[in-house]
N, CA, C and O atoms as CSV, one atom per row, in Angstrom:
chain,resi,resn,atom,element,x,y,z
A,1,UNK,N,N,5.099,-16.440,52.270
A,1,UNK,CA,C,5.484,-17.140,53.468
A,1,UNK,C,C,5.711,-18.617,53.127
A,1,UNK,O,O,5.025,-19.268,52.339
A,2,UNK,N,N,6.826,-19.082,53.865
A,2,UNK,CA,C,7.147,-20.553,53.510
A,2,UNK,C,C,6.414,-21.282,54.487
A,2,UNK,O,O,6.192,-20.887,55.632
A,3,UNK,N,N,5.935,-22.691,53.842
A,3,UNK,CA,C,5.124,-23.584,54.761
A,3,UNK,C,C,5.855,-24.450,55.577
A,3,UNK,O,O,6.822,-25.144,55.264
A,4,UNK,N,N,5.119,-24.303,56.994
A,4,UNK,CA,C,5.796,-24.857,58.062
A,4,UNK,C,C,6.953,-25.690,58.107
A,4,UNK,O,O,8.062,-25.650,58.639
A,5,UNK,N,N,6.182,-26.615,57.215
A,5,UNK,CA,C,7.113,-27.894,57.262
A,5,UNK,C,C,8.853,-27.889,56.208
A,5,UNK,O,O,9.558,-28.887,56.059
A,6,UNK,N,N,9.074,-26.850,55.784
A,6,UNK,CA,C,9.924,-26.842,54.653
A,6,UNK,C,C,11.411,-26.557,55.802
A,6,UNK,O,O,11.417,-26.171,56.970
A,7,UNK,N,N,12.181,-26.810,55.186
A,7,UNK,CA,C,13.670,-27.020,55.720
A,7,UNK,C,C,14.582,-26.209,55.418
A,7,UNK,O,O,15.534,-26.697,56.029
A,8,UNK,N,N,14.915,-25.426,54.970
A,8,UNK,CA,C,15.916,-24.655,53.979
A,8,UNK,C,C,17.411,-25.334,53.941
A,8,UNK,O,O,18.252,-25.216,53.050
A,9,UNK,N,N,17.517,-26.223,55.402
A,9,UNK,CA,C,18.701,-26.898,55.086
A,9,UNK,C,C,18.755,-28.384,54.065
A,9,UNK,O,O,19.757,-28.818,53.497
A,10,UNK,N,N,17.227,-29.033,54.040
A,10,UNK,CA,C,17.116,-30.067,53.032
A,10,UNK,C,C,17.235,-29.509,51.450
A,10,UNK,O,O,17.705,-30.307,50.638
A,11,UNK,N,N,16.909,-28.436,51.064
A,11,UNK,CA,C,17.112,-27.483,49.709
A,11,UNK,C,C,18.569,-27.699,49.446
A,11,UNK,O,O,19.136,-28.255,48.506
A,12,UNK,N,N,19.131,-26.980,50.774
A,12,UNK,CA,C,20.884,-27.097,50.339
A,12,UNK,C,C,21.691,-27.958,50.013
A,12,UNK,O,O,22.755,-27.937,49.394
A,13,UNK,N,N,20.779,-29.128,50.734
A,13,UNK,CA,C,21.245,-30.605,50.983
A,13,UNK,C,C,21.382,-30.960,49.395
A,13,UNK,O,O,22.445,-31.111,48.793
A,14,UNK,N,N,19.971,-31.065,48.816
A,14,UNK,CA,C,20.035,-31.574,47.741
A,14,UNK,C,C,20.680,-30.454,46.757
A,14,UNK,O,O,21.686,-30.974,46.275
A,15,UNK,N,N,20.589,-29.689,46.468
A,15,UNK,CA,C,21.248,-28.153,45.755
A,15,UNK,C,C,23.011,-28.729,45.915
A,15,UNK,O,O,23.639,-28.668,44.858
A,16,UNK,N,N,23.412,-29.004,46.550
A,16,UNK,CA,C,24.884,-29.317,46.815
A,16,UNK,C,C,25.327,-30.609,46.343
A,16,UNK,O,O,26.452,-31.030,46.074
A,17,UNK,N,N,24.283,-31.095,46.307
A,17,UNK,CA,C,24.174,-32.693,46.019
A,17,UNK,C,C,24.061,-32.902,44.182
A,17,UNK,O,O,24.618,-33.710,43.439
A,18,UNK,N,N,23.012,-31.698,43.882
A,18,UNK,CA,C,22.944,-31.717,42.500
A,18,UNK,C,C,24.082,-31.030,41.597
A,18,UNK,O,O,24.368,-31.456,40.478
A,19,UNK,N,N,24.745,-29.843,42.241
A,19,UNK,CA,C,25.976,-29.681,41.835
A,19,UNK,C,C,27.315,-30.363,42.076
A,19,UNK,O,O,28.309,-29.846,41.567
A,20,UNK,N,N,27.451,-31.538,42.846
A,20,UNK,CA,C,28.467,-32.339,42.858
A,20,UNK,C,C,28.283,-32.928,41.714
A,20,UNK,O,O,29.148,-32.888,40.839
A,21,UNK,N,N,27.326,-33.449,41.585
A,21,UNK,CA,C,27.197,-34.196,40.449
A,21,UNK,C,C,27.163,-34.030,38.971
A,21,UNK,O,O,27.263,-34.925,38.131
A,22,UNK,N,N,26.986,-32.583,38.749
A,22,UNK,CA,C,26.919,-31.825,37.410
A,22,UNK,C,C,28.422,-32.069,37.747
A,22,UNK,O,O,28.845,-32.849,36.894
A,23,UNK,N,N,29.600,-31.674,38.794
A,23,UNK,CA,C,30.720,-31.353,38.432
A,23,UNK,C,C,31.665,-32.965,38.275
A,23,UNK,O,O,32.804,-33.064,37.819
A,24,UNK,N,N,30.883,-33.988,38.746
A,24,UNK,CA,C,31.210,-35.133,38.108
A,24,UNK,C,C,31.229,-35.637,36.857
A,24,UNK,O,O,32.142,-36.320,36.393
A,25,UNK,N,N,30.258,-35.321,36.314
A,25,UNK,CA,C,29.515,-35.326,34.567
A,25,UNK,C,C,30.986,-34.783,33.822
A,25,UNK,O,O,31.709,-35.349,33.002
A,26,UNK,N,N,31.104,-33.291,34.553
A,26,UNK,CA,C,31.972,-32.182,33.568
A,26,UNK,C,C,33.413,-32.804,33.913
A,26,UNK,O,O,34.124,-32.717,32.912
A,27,UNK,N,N,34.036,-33.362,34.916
A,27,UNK,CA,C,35.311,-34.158,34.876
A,27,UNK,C,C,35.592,-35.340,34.667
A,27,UNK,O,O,36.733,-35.732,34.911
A,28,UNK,N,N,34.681,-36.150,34.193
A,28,UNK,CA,C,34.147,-37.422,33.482
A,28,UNK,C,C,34.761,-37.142,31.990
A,28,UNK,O,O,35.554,-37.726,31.252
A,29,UNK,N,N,34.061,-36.064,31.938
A,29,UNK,CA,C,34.199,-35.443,30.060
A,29,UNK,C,C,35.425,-34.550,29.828
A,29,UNK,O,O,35.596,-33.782,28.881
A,30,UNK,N,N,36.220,-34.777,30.824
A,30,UNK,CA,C,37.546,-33.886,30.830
A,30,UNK,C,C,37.341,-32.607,30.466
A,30,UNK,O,O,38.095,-32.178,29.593
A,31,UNK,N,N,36.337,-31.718,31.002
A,31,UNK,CA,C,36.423,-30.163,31.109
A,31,UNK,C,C,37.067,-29.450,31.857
A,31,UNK,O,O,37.824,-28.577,31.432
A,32,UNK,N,N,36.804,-29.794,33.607
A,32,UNK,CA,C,37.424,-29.593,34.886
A,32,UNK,C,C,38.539,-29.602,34.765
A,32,UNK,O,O,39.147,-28.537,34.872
A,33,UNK,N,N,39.386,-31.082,34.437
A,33,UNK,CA,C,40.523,-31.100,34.679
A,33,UNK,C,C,41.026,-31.253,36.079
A,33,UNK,O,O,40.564,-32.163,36.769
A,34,UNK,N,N,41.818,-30.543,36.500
A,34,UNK,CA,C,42.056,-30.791,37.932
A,34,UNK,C,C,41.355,-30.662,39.184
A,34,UNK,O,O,41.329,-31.183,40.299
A,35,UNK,N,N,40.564,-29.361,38.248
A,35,UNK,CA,C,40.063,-28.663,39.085
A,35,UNK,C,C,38.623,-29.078,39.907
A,35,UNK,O,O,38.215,-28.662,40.992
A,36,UNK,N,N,38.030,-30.033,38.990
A,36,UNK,CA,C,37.006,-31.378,39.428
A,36,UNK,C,C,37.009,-32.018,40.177
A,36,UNK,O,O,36.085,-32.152,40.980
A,37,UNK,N,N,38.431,-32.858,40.169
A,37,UNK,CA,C,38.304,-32.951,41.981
A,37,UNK,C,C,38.372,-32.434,43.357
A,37,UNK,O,O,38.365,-33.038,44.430
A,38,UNK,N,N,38.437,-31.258,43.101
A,38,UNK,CA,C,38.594,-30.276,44.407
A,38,UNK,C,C,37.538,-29.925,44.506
A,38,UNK,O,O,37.165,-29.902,45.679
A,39,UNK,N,N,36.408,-29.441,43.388
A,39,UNK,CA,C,35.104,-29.165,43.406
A,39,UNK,C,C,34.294,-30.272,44.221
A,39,UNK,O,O,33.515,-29.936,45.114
A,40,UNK,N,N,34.503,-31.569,43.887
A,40,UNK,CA,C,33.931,-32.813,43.657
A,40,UNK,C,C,33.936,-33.077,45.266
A,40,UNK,O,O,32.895,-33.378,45.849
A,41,UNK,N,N,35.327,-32.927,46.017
A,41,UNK,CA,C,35.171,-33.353,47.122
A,41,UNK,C,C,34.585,-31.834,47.842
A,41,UNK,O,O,33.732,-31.951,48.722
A,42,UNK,N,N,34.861,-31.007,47.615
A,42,UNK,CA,C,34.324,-29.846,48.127
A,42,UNK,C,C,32.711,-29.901,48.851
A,42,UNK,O,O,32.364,-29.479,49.954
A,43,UNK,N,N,31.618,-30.816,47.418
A,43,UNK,CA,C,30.910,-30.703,47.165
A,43,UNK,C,C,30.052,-31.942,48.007
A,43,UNK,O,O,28.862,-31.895,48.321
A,44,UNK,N,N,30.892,-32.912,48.240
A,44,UNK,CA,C,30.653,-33.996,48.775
A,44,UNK,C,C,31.037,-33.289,50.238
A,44,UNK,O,O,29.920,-33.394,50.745
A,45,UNK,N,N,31.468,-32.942,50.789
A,45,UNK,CA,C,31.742,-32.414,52.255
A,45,UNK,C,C,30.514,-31.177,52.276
A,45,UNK,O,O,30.339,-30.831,53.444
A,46,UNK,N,N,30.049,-30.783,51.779
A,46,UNK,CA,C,29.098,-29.839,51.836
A,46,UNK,C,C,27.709,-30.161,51.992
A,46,UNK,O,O,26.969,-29.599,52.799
A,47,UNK,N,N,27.204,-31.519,50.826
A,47,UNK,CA,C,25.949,-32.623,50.859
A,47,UNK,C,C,26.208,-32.491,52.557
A,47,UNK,O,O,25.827,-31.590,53.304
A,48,UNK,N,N,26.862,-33.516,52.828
A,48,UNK,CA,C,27.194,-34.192,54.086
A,48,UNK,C,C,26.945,-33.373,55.478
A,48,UNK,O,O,26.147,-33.652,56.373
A,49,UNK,N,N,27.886,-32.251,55.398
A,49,UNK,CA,C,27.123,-31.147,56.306
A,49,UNK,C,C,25.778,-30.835,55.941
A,49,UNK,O,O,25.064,-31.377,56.784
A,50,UNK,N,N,25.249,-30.377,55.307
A,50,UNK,CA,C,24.146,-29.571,55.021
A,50,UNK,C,C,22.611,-30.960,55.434
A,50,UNK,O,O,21.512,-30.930,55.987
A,51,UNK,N,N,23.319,-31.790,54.876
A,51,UNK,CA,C,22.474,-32.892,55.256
A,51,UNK,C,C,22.604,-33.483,57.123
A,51,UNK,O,O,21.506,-33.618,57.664
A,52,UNK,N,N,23.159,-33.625,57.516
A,52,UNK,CA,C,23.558,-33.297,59.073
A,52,UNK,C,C,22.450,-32.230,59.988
A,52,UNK,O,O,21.680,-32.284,60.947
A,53,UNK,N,N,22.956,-31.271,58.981
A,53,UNK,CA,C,22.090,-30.004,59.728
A,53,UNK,C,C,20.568,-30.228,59.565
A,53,UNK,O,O,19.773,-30.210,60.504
A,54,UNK,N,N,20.234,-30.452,58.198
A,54,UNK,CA,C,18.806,-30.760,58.217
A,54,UNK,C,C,17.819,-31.882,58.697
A,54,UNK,O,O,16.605,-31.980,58.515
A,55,UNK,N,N,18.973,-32.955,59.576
A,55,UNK,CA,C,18.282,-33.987,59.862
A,55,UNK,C,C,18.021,-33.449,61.391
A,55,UNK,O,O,16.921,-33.574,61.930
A,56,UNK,N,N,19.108,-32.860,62.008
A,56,UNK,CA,C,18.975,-32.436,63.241
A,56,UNK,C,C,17.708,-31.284,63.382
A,56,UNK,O,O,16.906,-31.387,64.311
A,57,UNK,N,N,17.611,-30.241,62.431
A,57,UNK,CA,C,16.686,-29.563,62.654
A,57,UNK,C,C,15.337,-30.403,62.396
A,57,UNK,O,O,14.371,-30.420,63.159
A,58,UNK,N,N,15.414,-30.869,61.578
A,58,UNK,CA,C,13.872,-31.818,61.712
A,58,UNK,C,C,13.946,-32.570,62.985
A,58,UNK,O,O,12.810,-32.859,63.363
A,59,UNK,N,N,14.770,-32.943,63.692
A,59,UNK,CA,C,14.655,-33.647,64.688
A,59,UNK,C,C,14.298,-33.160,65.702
A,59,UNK,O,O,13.794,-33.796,66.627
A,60,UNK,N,N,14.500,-31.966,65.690
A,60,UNK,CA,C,14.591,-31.099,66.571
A,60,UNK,C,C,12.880,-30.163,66.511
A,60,UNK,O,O,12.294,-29.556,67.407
A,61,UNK,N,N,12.638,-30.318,65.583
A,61,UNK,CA,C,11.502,-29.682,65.341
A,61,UNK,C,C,10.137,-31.021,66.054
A,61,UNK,O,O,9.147,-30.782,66.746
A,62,UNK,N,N,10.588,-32.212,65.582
A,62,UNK,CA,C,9.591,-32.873,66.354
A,62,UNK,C,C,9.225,-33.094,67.861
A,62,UNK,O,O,8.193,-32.917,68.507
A,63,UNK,N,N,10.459,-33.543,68.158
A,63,UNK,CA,C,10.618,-32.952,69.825
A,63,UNK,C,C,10.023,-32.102,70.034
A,63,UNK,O,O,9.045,-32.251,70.767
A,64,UNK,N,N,10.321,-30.857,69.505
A,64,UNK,CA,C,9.626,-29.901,70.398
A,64,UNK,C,C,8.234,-30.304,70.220
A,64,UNK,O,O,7.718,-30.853,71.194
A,65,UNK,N,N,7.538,-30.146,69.197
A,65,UNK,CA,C,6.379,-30.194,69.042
A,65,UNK,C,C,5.583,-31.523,69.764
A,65,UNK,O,O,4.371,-31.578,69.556
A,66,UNK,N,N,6.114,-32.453,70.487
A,66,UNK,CA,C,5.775,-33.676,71.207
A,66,UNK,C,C,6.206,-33.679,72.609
A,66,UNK,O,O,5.287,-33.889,73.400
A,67,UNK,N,N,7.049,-33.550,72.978
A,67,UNK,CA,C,8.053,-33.344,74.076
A,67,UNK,C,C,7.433,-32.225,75.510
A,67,UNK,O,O,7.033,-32.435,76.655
A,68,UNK,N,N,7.754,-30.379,74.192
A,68,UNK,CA,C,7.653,-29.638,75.236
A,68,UNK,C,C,5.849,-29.623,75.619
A,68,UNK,O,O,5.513,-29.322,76.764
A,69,UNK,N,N,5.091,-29.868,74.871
A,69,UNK,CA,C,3.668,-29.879,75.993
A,69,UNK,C,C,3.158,-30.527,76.366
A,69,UNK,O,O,1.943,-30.504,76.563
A,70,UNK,N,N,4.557,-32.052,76.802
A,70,UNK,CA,C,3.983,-32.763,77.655
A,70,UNK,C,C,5.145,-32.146,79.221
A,70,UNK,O,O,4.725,-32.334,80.363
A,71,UNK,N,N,5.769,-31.835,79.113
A,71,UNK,CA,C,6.652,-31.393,79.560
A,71,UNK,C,C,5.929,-30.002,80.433
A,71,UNK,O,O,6.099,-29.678,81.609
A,72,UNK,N,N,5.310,-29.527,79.656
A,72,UNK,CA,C,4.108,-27.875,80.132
A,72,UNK,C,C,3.238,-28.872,81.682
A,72,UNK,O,O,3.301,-28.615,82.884
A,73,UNK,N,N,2.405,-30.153,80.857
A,73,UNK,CA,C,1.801,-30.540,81.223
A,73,UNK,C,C,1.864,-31.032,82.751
A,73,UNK,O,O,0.893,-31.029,83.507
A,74,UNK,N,N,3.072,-31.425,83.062
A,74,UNK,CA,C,3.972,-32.272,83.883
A,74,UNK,C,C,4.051,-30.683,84.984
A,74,UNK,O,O,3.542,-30.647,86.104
A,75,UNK,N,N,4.670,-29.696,84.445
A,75,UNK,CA,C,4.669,-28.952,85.607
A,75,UNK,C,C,3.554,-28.162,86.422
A,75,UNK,O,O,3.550,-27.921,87.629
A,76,UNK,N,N,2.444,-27.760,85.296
A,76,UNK,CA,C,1.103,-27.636,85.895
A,76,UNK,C,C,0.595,-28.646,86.818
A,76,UNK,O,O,-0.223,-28.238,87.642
A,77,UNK,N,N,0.993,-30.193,86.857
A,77,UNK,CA,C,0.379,-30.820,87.594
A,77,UNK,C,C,1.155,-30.782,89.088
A,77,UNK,O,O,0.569,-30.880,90.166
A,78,UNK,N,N,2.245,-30.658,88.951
A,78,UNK,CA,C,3.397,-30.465,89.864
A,78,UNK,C,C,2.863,-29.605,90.516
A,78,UNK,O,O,2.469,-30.009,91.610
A,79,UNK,N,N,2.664,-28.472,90.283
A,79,UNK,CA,C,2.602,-26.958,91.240
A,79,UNK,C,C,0.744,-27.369,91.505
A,79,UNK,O,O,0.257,-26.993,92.572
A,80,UNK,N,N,0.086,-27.914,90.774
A,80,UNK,CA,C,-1.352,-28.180,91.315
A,80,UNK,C,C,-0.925,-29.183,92.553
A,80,UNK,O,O,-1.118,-28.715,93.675
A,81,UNK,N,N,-0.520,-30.147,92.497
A,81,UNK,CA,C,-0.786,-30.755,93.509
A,81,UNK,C,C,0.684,-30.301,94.820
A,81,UNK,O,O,0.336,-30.144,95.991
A,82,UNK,N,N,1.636,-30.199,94.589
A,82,UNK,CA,C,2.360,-30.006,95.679
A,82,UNK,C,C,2.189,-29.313,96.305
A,82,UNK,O,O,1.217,-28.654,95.935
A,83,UNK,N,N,2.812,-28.799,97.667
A,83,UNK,CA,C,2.610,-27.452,98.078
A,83,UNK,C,C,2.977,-26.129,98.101
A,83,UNK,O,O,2.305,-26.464,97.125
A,84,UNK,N,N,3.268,-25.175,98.161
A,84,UNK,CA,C,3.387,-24.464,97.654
A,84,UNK,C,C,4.710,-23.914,99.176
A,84,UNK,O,O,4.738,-23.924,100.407
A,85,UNK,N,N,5.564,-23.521,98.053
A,85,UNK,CA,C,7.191,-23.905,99.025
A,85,UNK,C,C,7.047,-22.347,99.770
A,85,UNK,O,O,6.239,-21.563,99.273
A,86,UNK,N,N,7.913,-21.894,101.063
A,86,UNK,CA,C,7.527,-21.209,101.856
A,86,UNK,C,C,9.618,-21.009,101.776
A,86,UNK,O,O,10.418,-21.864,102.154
A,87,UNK,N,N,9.946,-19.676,101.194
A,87,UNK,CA,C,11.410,-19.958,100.791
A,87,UNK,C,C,11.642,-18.368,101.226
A,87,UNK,O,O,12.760,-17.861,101.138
């Protein structure tokens, strides 16, 4: 089991990030060829998403965990004290 806190989209983030950059190295050293820069930007549009996604899900993960049980809290007090609607 993976621990709570882990991201699978920060993995990709950097995983995408570390293969842009191997494919920079290899068209630096004229291996790629053309084909390096298509990788290269490929790879750079992929960081970028993947990193996007993982900031939002962490963001998203704190909220909830702060947010919704004050939010719980707020309506228990609501229905304690108001009255109770006749509909």
């Amino acid at each position: 089991m993976t621990p709570r806190y882990w991201n699978m989209w920060w993995t990709l983030t950097m995983a995408a990030a570390e293969l842009t950059l191997l494919v920079v190295v290899l068209e630096a050293l004229g291996i790629l060829q053309d084909v390096g820069l298509a990788l290269g930007v490929a790879g750079v549009l992929l960081t970028i998403v993947f990193g996007l996604t993982a900031s939002t899900r962490s963001s998203l993960t704190g909220f909830r965990g702060g947010i919704v049980p004050r939010l719980d809290r707020i309506i228990t007090l609501l229905e304690e004290r108001l009255p109770p609607t006749t509909t």
